[in-house]
Every structure is written in structure tokens, then in C-alpha cells.
C-alpha positions in Angstrom: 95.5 95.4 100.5 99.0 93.5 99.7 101.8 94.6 99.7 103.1 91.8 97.4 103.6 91.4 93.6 104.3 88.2 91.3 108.3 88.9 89.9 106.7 89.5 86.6 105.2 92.2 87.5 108.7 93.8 88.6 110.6 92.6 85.3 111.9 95.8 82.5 110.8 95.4 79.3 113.0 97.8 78.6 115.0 95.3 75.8 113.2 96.2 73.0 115.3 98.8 70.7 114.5 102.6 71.6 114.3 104.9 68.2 116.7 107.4 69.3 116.1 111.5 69.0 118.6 114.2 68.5 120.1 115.6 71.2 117.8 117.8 73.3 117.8 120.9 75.5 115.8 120.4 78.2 115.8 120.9 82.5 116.9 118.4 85.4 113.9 116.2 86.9 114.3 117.3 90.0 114.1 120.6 92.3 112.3 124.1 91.1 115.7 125.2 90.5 115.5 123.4 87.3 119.2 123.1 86.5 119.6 123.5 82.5 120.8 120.7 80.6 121.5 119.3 77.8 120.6 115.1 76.7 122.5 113.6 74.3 121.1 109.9 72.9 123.8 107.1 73.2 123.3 103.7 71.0 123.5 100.9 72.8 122.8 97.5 73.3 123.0 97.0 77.2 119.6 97.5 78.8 120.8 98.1 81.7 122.9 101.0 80.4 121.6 104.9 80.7 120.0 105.6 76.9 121.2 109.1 77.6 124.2 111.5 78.7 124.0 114.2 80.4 125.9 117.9 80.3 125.4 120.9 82.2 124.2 123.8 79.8 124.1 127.4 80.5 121.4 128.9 81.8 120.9 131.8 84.5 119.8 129.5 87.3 122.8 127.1 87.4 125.2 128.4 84.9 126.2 124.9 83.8 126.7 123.2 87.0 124.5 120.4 88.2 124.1 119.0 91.7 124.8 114.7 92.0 121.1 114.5 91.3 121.2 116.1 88.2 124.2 114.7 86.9 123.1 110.9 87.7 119.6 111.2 86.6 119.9 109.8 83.2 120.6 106.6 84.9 116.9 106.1 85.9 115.6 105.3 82.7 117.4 102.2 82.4 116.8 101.3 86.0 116.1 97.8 86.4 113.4 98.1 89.0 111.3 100.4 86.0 107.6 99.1 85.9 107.5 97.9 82.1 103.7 97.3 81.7 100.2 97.7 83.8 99.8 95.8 87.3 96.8 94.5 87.8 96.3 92.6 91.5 94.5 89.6 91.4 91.9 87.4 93.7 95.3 85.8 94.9 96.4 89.2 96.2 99.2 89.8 93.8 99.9 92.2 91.4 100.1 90.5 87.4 101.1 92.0 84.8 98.4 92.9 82.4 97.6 94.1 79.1 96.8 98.3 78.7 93.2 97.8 77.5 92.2 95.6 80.8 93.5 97.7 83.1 92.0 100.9 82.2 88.9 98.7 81.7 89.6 97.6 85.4 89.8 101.3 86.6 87.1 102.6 84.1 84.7 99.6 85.7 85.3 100.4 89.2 84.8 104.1 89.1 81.3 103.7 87.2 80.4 101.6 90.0 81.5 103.4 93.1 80.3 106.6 91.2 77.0 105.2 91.2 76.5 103.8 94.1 78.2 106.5 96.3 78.4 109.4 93.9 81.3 111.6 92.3 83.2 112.8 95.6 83.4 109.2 96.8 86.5 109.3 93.8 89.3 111.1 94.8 92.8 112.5 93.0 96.1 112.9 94.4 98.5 115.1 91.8 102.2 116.5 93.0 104.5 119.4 92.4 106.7 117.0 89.4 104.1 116.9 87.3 104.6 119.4 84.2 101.8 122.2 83.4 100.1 120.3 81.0 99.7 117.1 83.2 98.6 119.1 86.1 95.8 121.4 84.2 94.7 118.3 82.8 94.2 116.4 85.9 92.5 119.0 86.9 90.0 118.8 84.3 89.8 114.9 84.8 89.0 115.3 88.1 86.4 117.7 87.5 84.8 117.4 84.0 85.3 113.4 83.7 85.0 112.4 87.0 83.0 115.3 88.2 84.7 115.5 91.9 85.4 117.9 93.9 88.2 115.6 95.9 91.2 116.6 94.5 94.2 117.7 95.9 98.2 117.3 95.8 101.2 117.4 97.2 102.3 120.6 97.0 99.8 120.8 100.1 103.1 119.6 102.2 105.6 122.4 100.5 104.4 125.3 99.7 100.8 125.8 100.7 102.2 128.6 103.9 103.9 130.0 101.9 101.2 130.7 99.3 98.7 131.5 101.7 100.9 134.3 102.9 102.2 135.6 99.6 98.1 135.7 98.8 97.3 137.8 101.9 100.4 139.8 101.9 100.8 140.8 97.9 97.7 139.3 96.2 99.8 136.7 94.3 102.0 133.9 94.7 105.1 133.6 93.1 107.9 132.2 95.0 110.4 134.4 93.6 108.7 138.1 92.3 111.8 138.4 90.8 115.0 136.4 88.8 117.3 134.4 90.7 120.0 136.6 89.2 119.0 139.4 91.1 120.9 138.4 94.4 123.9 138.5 92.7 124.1 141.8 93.7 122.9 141.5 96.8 125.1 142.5 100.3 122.8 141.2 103.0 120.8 137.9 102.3 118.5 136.5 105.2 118.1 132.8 104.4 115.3 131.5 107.0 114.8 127.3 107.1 116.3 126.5 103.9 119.4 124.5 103.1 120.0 125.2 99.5 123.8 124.4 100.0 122.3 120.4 99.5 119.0 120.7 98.4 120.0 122.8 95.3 123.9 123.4 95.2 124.1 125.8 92.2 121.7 128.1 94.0 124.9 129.1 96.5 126.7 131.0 93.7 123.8 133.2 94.1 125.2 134.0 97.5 128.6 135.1 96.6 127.9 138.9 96.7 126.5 138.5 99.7 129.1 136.6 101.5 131.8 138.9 100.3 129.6 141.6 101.7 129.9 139.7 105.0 125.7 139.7 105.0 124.8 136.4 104.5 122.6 135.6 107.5 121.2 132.0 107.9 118.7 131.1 110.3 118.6 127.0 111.0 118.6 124.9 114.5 121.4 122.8 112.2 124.5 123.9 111.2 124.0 122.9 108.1 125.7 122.9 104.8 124.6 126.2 103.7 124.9 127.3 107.7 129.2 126.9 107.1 128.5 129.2 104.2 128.7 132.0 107.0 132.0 131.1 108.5 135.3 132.9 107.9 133.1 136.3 108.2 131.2 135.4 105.7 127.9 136.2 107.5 126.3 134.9 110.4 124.5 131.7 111.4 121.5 132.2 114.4 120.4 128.6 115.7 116.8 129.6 117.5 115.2 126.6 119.0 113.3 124.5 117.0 109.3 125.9 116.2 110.4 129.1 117.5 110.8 131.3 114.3 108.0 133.5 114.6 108.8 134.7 118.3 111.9 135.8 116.4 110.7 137.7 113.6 108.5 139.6 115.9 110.9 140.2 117.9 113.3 141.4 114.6 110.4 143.7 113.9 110.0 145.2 117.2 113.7 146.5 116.9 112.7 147.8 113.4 110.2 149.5 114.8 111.6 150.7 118.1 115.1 151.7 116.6 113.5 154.0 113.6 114.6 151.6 111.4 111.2 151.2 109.1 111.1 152.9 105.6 107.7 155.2 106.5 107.9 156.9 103.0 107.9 153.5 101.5 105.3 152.0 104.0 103.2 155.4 103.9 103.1 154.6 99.9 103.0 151.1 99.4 101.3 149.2 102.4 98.3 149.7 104.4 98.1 148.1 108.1 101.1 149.4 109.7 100.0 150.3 112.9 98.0 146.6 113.9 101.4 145.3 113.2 103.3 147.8 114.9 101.2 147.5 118.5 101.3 143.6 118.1 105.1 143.2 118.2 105.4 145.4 120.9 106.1 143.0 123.7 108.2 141.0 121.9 111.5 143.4 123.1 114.7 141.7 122.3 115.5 140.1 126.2 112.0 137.7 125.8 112.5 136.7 122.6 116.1 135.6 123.5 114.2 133.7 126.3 111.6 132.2 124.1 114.3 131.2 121.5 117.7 131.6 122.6 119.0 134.1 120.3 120.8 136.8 122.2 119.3 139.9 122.1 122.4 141.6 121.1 122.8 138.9 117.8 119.2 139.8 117.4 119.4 144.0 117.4 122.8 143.6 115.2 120.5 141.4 113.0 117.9 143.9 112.4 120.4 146.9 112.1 122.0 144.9 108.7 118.9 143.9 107.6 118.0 148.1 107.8 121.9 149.1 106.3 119.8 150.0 103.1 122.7 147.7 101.2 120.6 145.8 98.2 119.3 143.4 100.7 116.9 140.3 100.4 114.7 138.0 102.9 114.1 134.6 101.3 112.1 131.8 103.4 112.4 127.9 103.0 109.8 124.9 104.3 111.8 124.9 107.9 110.0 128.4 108.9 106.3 127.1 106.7 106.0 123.7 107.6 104.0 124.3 110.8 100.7 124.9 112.5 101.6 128.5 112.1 103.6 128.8 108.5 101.3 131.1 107.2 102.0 133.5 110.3 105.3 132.4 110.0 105.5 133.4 106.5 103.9 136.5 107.1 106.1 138.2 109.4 108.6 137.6 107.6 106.8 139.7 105.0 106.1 142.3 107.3 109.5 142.4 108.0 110.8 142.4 104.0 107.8 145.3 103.6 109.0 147.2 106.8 112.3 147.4 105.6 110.8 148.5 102.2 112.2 145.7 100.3 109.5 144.0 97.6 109.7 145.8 94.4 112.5 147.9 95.3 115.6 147.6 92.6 118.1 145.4 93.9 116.3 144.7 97.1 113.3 142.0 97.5 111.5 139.1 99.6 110.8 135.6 98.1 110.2 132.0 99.0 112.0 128.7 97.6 109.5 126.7 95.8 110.9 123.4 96.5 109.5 120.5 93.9 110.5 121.0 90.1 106.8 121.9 89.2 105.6 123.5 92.5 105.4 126.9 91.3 103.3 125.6 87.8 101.7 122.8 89.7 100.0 124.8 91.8 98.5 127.2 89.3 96.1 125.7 87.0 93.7 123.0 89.0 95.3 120.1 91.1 94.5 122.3 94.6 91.1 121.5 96.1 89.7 125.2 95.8 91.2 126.5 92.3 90.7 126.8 89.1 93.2 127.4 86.3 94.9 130.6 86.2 95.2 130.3 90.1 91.5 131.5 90.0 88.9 130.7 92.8 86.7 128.0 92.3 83.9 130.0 94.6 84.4 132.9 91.9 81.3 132.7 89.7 83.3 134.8 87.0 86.4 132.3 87.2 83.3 129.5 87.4 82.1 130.8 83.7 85.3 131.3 82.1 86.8 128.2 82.9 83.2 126.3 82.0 83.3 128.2 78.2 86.9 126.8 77.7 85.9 122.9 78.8 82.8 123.4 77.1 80.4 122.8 79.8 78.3 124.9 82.1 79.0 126.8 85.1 76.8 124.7 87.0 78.4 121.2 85.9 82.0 122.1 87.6 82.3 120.8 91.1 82.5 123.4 94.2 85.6 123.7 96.4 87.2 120.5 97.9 89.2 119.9 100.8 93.3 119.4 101.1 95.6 116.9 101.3 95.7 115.7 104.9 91.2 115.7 105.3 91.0 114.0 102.1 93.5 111.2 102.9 92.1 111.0 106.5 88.1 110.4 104.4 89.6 107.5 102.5 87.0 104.1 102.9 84.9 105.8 105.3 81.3 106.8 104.9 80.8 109.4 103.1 84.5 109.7 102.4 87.1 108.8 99.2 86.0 105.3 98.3 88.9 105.1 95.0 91.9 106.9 94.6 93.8 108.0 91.8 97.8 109.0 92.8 99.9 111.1 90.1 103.2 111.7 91.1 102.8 111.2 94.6 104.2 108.6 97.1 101.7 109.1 99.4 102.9 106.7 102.2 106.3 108.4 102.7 105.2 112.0 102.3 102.3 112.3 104.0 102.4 113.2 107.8 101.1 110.7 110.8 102.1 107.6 107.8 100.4 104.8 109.8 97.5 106.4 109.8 97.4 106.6 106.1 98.7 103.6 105.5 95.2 102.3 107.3 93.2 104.3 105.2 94.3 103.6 101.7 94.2 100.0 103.1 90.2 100.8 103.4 89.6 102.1 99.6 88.2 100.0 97.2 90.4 100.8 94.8 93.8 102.7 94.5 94.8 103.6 91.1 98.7 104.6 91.2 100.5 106.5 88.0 104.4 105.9 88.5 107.6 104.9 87.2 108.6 101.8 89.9 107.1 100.3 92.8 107.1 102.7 95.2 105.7 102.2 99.0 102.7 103.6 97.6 102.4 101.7 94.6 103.1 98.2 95.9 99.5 99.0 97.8 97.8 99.9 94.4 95.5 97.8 92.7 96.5 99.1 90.0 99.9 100.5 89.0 100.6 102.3 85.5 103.8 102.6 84.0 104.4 106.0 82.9 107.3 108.0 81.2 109.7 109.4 82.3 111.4 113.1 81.9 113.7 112.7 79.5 110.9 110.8 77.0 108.2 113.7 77.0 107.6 117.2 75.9 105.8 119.8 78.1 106.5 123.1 80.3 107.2 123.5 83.5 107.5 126.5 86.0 110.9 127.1 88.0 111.2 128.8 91.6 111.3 132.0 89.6 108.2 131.9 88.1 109.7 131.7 84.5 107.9 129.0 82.2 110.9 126.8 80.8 110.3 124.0 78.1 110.8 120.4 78.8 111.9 118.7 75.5 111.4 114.5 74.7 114.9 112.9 73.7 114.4 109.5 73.0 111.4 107.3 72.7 109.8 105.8 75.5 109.4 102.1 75.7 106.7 100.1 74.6 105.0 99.2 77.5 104.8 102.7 79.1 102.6 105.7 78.2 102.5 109.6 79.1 100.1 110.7 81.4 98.3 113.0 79.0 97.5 109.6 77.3 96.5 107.8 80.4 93.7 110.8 81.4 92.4 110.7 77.8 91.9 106.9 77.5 89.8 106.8 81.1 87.7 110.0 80.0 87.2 108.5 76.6 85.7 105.4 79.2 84.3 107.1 80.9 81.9 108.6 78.3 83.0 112.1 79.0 82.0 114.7 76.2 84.8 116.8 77.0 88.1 117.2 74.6 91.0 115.6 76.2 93.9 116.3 74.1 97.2 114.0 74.3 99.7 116.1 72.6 101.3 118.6 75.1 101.4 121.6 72.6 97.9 121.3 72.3 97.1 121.2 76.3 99.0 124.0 76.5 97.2 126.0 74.2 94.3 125.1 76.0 95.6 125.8 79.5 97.0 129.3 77.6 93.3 130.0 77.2 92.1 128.8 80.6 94.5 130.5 82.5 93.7 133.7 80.7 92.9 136.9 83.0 93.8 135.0 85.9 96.5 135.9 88.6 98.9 132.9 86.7 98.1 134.4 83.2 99.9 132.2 80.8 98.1 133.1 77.5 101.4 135.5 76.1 103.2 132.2 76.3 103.2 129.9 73.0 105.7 126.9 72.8 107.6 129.0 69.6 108.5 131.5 71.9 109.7 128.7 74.4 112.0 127.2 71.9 113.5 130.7 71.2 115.0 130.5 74.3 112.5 133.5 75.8 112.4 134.4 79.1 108.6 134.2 80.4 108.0 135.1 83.6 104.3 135.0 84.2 102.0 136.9 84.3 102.2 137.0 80.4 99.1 138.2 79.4 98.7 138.1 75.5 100.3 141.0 74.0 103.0 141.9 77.0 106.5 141.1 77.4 105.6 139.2 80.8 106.3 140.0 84.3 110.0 139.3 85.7 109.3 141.6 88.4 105.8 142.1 89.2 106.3 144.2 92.3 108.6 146.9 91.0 105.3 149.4 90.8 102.0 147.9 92.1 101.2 144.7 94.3 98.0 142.5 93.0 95.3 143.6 95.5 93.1 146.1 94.0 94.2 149.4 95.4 97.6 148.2 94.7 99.3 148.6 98.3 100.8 145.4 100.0 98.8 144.1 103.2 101.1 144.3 106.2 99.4 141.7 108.6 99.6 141.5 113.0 100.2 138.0 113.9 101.2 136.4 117.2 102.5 133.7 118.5 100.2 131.0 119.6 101.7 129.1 123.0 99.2 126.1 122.1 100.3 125.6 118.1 102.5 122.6 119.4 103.4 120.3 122.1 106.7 121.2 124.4 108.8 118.3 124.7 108.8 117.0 128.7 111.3 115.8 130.7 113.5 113.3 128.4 112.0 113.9 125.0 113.7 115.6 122.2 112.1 118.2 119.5 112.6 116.2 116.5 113.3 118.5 113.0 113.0 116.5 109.5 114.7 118.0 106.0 116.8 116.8 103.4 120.1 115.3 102.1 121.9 116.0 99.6 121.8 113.0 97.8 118.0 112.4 97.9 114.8 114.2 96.5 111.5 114.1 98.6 110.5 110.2 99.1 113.4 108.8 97.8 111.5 107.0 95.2 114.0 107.9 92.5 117.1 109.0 93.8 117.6 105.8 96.6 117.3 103.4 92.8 120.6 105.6 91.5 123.5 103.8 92.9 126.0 106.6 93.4 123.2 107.9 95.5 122.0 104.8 97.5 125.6 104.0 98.1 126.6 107.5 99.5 123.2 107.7 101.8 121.9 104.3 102.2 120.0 104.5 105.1 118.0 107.2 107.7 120.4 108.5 110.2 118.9 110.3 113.6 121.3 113.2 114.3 122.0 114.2 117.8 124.5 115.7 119.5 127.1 113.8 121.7 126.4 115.4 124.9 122.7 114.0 124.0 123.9 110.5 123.0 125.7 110.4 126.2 123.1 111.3 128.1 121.4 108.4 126.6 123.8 105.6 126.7 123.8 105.9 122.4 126.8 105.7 120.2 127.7 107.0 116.7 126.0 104.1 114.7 124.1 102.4 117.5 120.3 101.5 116.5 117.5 103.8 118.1 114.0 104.2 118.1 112.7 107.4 118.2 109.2 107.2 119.1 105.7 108.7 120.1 102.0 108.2 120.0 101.9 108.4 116.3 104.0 105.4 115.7 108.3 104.3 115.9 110.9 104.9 113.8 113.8 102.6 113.9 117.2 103.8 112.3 121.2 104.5 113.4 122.2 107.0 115.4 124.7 109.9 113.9 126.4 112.1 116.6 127.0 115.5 115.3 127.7 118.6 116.7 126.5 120.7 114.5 122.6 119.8 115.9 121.0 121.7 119.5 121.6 119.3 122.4 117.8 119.5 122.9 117.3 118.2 119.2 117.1 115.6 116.8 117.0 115.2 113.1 115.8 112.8 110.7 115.8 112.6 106.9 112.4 112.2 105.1 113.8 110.2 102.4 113.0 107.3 103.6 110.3 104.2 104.0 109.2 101.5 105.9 110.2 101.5 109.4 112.9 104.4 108.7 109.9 106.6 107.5 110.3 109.7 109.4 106.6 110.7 108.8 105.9 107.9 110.8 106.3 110.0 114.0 105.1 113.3 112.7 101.8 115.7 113.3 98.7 115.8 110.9 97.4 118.6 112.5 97.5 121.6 109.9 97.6 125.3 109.9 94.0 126.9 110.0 95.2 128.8 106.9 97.0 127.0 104.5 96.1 123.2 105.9 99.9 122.7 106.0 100.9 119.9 108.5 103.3 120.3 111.1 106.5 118.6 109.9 109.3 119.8 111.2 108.7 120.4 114.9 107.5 116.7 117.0 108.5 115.7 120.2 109.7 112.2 120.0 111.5 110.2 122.7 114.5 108.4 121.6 116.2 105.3 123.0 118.7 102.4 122.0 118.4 99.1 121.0 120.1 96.5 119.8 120.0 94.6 116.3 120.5 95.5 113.5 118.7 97.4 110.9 117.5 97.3 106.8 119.5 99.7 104.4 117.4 102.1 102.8 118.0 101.5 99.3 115.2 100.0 97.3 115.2 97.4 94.6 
């Protein structure tokens, strides 16, 4: 497929008058921190001009403050790269513009044919993490009741998915955060382990302030990051392992638990079960070999464990640089058996939690876009979960779909037999995000048709053949789930324009093309009442939650079962498996989970800036934000650089079987000499996914992002900036 598109098809249409709403109270567009604030309508005449302004408003999470995300966000409404109308591409190869009625006729067309000829799982659907509650249970029953496939998946696959998978084994549930963010304000020892919420969410580190006072605030990164400096001045301490080497030092963390009397045994002896599997399986990781295995001295490593054990309101919280392996679920795991050692989940003023990183990923996750669930985060093997959800659609048991398959095996089935033969993206830019890019790029460029939902012309998009304008946050009403597992309401403040319609719309028109007998509602209150049913008995029980009690200003942390106050904390007296007792879980570290680097490669490591949010799609069309980050920048140290004839700004290629990424070189010394670093917010040939692994974790079917061996070399010429038009 083309890449290509007539200018038309580009142009806003954004000049038409916009009725304008009062001002509204609603959450920031981007991270699961979801920063409260408030949008006030402006009157204007210049298109170009933001429709909106924006104000930090209180709100436990962020207290008023916004990051430069939040604060600039307004200013994508009016973008002058928004998509103003369907794209339809042509026999010529080019995307038209085209009226809403022929291309949903388009898409409606195709899928009745591939459908027939090739059945319901040759159509697959690709949600993500942004999408609110009611979007994401309602794809859920597109995919399934319209469509009637069991090919669905979504992006949260890439962020939280090791996480989950742990927090399932381990508790029974998955909530990022089992408790309020506020919590850690009284916290003296905080163990922050591959997060960087210093730039990825800024008004998270007054959170820390306790902690750093207390002197405890430990942070475990190869980077001296942002949130790394946060430990300086005896503030806390910062331990730089070697990349992919996290759980060799957990186990060896727990080992000096465990060998220095250190564990809780009346709170283990009450509350966990499995205690002595774990206990023989760490007990060769002594301090000494995991200092060789990660070079963390054993000293740092026994004072570590002797804080973590003071008994002073203490917290473990893990981030996507510890999950985003071939072993994150493990990963994840120990450090739950090192949280439930310590006797920290559920105890007052003590805990363990995991970042949930998109603004939905909590939510998003919980009511149908993952291949194997059902609303309510129920099975979708579960013959019980099977009925209940088939009385609320109105259909039978037997007419639901089984389980699916995730992210990276249903993007590698695209256009071959047997395999996804359309595709329908929601909130996704799959040909940033996705790991091992160019081979993705190959098989979407196999589909017979790729359907993309968005608000501009992404990478993905501008391979569609057919794009749909949709709204944006700031013109739509709906929930959505923060990091701490409250439900928060997203609130419309000015009309949308014309030639763009909500997703809820979108999913209704094609089912109502479809000839599905199914109720698709369009109006978000409704949706939700619906998903309040579906959800109801599950592990994500929303049904206490109405939209009344929203607009009160509430706080609902689910489970809300119908007739409670909700759960803020729901460890404090029981975890969700049956007999109520947390699963403490041996795990061990697997020398074959990833390549070494050889002789003159580097172990390259991929996160975020500050400036930019997932795949850039928004946040490298805000100026501010382009201007201060325009381009992907390969972080080295100078002793490496040296080593390989680069200098600060020099063009390099870092490179391996996979594929090439060419970008500038940054020297820094706050990087491992035997590392390099690339931001993820980028595409085309600055596309650090480019170069990484699609080999997933037998668990949670996470890819392994952050830890690729890559060898890196300079060039000359010049390079592309990285802002988009």
C-alpha cells in the first residue's frame, strides 16, 4: 500500500464556527496519571488558534500542576495537520477525501466479503490504552458480537501486560496501584524500579517528598535519569545494574531478606502461601554473584535490603524498564515476592504497585480489547463469565468467539493464509509501537484492507485505506481509569467539527451495516450503564459506579460493586484468590531470555522524554514540544563515543538483523559505557522499534523492548528532524 495522499485529503476543515460549551472539568489526554484540569472555551476567529485554555485544577494526583504535555495540549485541536473528513485511497493509490456514508460503505463492503470468503477471524482489531471505558468495552463488543472475531487485541499488550500477569498470579487482581497515590506521602523508603516518572509524569515526584527527606528514596535505572538526580544530596540512592539484569538483582535482594532474618514470618505465616519454593530458589543468588552478574556491589545491595526491612512505611513500585522483557512477568514477580516478604501489600502505610503508563491502561484493559477477556476482567474460557456477558449483549453463550491471541502473533498473521486479512486500528500507531517495525510494516502492507480510527496522519494511517477522523479529548464525554484504579469522568467542552465523529458513533454505524442485531448505543452515559452491567461480579466490578456519582466529584476506586463504597485499598484484609492468601511465586533467571552483546556491540535500552507521549503522534505536532525535542538522539557515553570515532551530534546508525536506525549521537555521562539509549518517539528511519525484539514473554506475550544488542557506527550526512507535519 501507499504511503501517499492527495493535499486534500490533509486540508482542516476546521473553519466552520464551533458552538462553544461552558467551561468544563475534566483530565489531561495523556499519561494514567491523569493530571486534573479544567477547559475553558475561548471565542475566536483564527482556526488556527487553540478553541480552548487550559488550568491546572486540584486534584489528589497532581494537585494543580501539569507537566508541558498537559499544559500544551489544548493546542492540538486546532492543529493544522487534523484529518477534517474520511480518506478513502483510490485505484490511483491515493488517499481522497470522501463523504462519511461511502466510506463506511467501503469498510462495511470489504468486511462482508473477506468475512465470507475467509471467515470472521480473517478480521482483526487493534484498540489502545487512550481509549476511554466506553470506547474500549464497546470495541470489544464490535469485535465480537458484530464482527464475530476472536482477533482482537491492543496495545496495552506493549505496557502493561507483565505487569498484569504478575499482579494476577501474585494477588488475583490487577490494579496497578491497590492503593491512592496519596499514600506515599507518607512514605520513608520508596523503591522505584525502571520508571522515570521525573519526565514521564512530573507531578508524580511530589509524591516522593517524604521519602526523600527520609533519605529512602531508592531508584533502580542503567540511566541517570531525571528522577535518578532525585537521590542526590542524600536524598536516597541511585543503583545502575546492567541493562536486562533486574531479576538477578531482586533475587539476590531476597536472598539477603532471607538470610539476614529480615522477612516478616507472622505476616508471611498469615497472608501468603509458598514461602519455602521461593526461599530455596534464591539461595544461590548470595550477594558477591549477583554483583558479578549485574554490577551492583554487594555491600549497596545488603544496605538495600536492610532499608527496604527498617519497618519505616515503605513502598516497592515497578515501571515498564523492569516488565518490558522476555522475563517481565518473573521480573515483576520477584519484586512481589520481595514487597510480600517484607510484609508490605495491605499493610497501613506500607504497599507494592506498578505504574500503569497510558491514560486508559488501567480501564482499557478491563472490559474486552485483550484477546482472552471479557468485560469485568473476566475469562473468556469461563463458561459462567461466557453466560453473563452473552445475557447482557443479548446473544447466546455459544455465539461469542473463544480466546484470541495478542498483539505481536496477530500482527505477525496479517495477509497470510489463515491469518488477519482486514484490520481495524483504534488508537494505535502501530508502525512506531510495535516491536521488529519492518516486519510489520510488511505485513499490514499484505492486508486487504486497513481500516485506521485517528486524529492525523500518523505513520500508521498514511498506510490505511481508510482513515477516519475522530474527536478528540476535549470534544467527548466518557470515563476513564487512572494508575490508581479510581474511575474519573472525562467531560466534552466544546463541539467537535463537522467532519469528525466519536468513536462510539463510528462502531454503531458499521454494526448497523453490518446487520448486527445487537444494541450499539452512541451516547457514553448509556455505554456505561451497560458496561456497569457487564462488568458486574467481575474482578473490575464497575456496577456501584453511575455517572451522578462521577460528577459529585466521588472517589471510585473499583471494585465498586453495587451497594459498597468501592475499594481504595483492596489488600488491606484479604487478597482476590479464593482462600484469600497472596501467592508468593520461585522464579529464576533464565541465561537464554536474551542475546549478550559480543565484542563491539552495545546493549541498547529505549524509554521516554519528557516532552513526548508513546509514538509521538500528538505531542511531535505541538510546537513547544517539537521545537524542544525535534529529533531521536542515541545516548552514549564519551568514553564510548571515543572509542568509536563519534562526536556529540555526529550521525550514527545503530543497527542489527532486524533493521537500522539512523539518528544523532548525544554524549552523556549519565548512560553505562557498555550502553545506549534511544527514544521511542519517533518514526521513519529514527523509529527505535526498528531494531528491537518480537520475541515475547511465555506469560504475558510482552516483547522485549528495552534490552537489544545493536552495533553502532558513524556516518556522515545529515539527517530528517523528527517533527511531523
Amino acid at each position: 500500500m501507499s504511503c501517499t495522499c492527495a493535499p486534500a485529503a490533509c486540508a482542516s476543515t476546521r473553519s466552520e464556527s464551533r458552538p462553544h460549551l461552558s467551561p468544563a472539568d475534566t483530565h489531561c489526554p495523556y499519561c494514567a496519571l491523569q493530571c486534573a484540569m479544567t477547559l475553558t472555551p475561548i471565542a475566536t476567529t483564527d482556526a488556527a488558534a487553540a478553541p480552548v485554555s487550559v488550568a491546572g485544577r486540584d486534584f489528589p494526583t497532581n494537585r494543580g500542576g501539569l507537566c508541558k504535555k498537559g499544559w500544551t495540549s489544548a493546542e492540538l485541536i486546532a492543529s493544522p495537520s487534523r484529518l477534517g473528513a474520511p480518506l478513502v485511497r483510490g485505484a490511483d493509490g491515493v488517499l481522497h477525501e470522501s463523504s462519511w456514508d461511502d466510506a463506511l460503505d467501503h469498510i462495511t463492503t470489504s468486511l462482508r466479503g473477506i468475512r465470507q470468503e475467509h471467515g470472521a477471524d480473517a478480521i482483526g482489531v487493534f484498540g489502545g490504552g487512550g481509549l476511554t471505558n466506553e470506547k474500549a468495552y464497546l470495541l470489544g463488543k464490535f469485535a465480537r458480537v458484530a464482527i464475530g472475531t476472536s482477533r482482537i487485541d491492543y496495545n496495552g499488550r506493549y505496557c502493561m501486560s507483565s505487569a498484569a500477569a504478575a499482579g494476577n498470579r501474585a494477588f488475583g487482581i490487577d490494579r496497578g496501584l491497590p492503593f491512592p497515590l496519596e499514600d506515599l506521602d507518607g512514605a520513608s523508603t520508596i523503591l522505584l524500579l525502571g520508571t522515570n516518572v521525573a519526565e514521564t509524569m512530573p507531578p508524580f515526584i511530589g509524591h516522593l517528598a517524604g521519602a526523600q527527606a527520609a533519605g529512602g528514596l531508592v531508584v533502580v535505572d542503567p540511566r541517570r535519569t531525571a528522577t535518578a538526580r532525585l537521590t542526590e544530596d542524600g536524598r536516597g540512592l541511585h543503583v545502575q545494574p546492567m541493562p536486562g539484569t533486574d531479576l538477578a538483582l531482586l533475587l539476590g535482594l531476597i536472598h539477603v531478606v532471607i538470610a539476614e532474618r529480615l522477612v516478616d514470618l507472622d505476616y508471611v505465616a498469615a497472608r501468603t502461601t509458598g514461602f519455602e519454593s521461593v526461599r530455596r530458589s534464591v539461595a544461590s543468588w548470595w550477594p558477591e554473584r549477583v554483583q558479578s552478574v549485574t554490577g551492583v556491589a554487594a555491600l549497596t545491595l545488603r544496605r538495600l535490603a536492610r532499608r527496604l526491612a527498617s519497618g519505616r512505611n515503605t513502598y516497592i513500585l515497578t515501571g515498564r524498564g523492569v516488565e518490558q522483557h522476555v522475563d517481565g512477568t518473573d521480573t515483576a514477580t520477584a519484586a512481589i515476592n520481595l514487597a510480600l516478604l517484607l510484609g508490605l501489600p495491605g499493610r497501613p502505610g506500607n504497599g507494592y504497585g506498578t505504574l500503569t503508563g497510558q491514560g486508559n491502561g488501567q480501564g482499557g484493559r478491563e472490559h474486552g480489547q485483550k484477546s482472552d477477556q471479557l468485560p469485568g476482567y473476566r475469562k473468556i474460557t469461563d463458561p459462567a463469565a461466557r453466560a453473563h456477558i452473552a445475557k447482557v449483549w443479548g446473544i447466546e453463550p455459544s455465539q461469542l468467539p473463544g480466546p484470541g491471541v495478542p498483539a505481536v502473533e496477530l500482527l505477525q498473521s496479517l495477509g497470510r493464509e489463515g491469518g488477519v486479512r482486514a484490520l481495524l486500528v483504534h488508537g494505535s500507531n502501530l508502525v512506531v509501537s510495535s516491536p521488529n517495525v519492518t516486519a510489520v510494516r510488511e505485513r499490514i502492507a499484505a492486508l486487504d484492507l486497513l481500516v485506521v480510527c485517528d486524529f492525523f496522519l500518523t505513520e500508521t494511517a498514511s498506510l490505511a485505506d481508510v482513515v477516519l477522523p475522530i474527536t478528540q479529548w476535549a470534544e467527548e464525554e466518557g470515563t476513564m481509569t487512572s494508575l490508581e484504579g479510581r474511575v474519573i469522568r472525562r467531560r466534552r467542552a466544546i463541539t467537535p467539527p463537522e467532519g469528525v465523529r466519536d468513536e462510539l458513533w463510528i462502531l454503531a454505524e458499521l454494526a448497523r451495516r453490518l446487520e448486527c442485531s445487537a444494541t450499539f448505543d452512541t451516547d457514553p452515559e448509556r455505554v456505561f450503564e451497560e458496561l456497569r452491567l457487564a462488568s458486574e461480579g467481575g474482578l473490575a466490578d464497575y456496577s456501584g459506579i453511575d455517572y451522578a456519582m462521577l460528577d459529585a466529584g466521588e472517589a471510585a476506586y473499583w471494585p465498586y460493586p453495587r451497594g459498597s463504597a468501592g475499594t481504595p485499598r483492596p489488600f488491606a484484609e484479604r487478597f482476590a484468590h479464593p482462600d484469600g492468601l497472596a501467592r508468593l511465586v520461585a522464579v529464576s533467571v533464565r541465561e537464554t531470555a536474551r542475546p549478550l552483546p559480543l565484542s563491539g556491540e552495545l546493549t541498547l535500552i529505549t524509554g521516554r522524554l519528557l516532552e513526548h507521549y508513546q509514538s509521538g503522534a500528538q505531542t511531535r505536532r505541538v510546537p513547544e514540544l517539537a521545537d524542544a525535542q525535534p529529533e531521536a538522539r542515541a545516548a552514549m557515553h564519551p568514553s564510548t563515543a571515543e572509542r568509536l570515532g563519534v562526536s556529540d551530534g555526529d550521525l550514527v546508525e545503530l543497527s542489527n538483523p532486524r533493521g537500522t536506525v539512523r539518528c544523532r549521537a548525544r554524549l552523556t555521562a549519565d548512560i553505562r559505557p557498555d550502553t545506549v539509549f534511544l527514544p521511542f518517539h519517533y518514526g521513519d528511519e529514527q523509529a527505535a522499534n526498528l531494531v528491537t525484539s518480537d520475541a515475547v514473554d511465555p506469560i504475558s506475550s510482552m516483547p522485549e523492548f528495552k534490552t537489544n544488542v545493536v552495533r553502532v557506527e558513524r556516518v556522515g550526512g545529515l539527517v530528517a528532524a523528527g517533527a511531523v507535519a
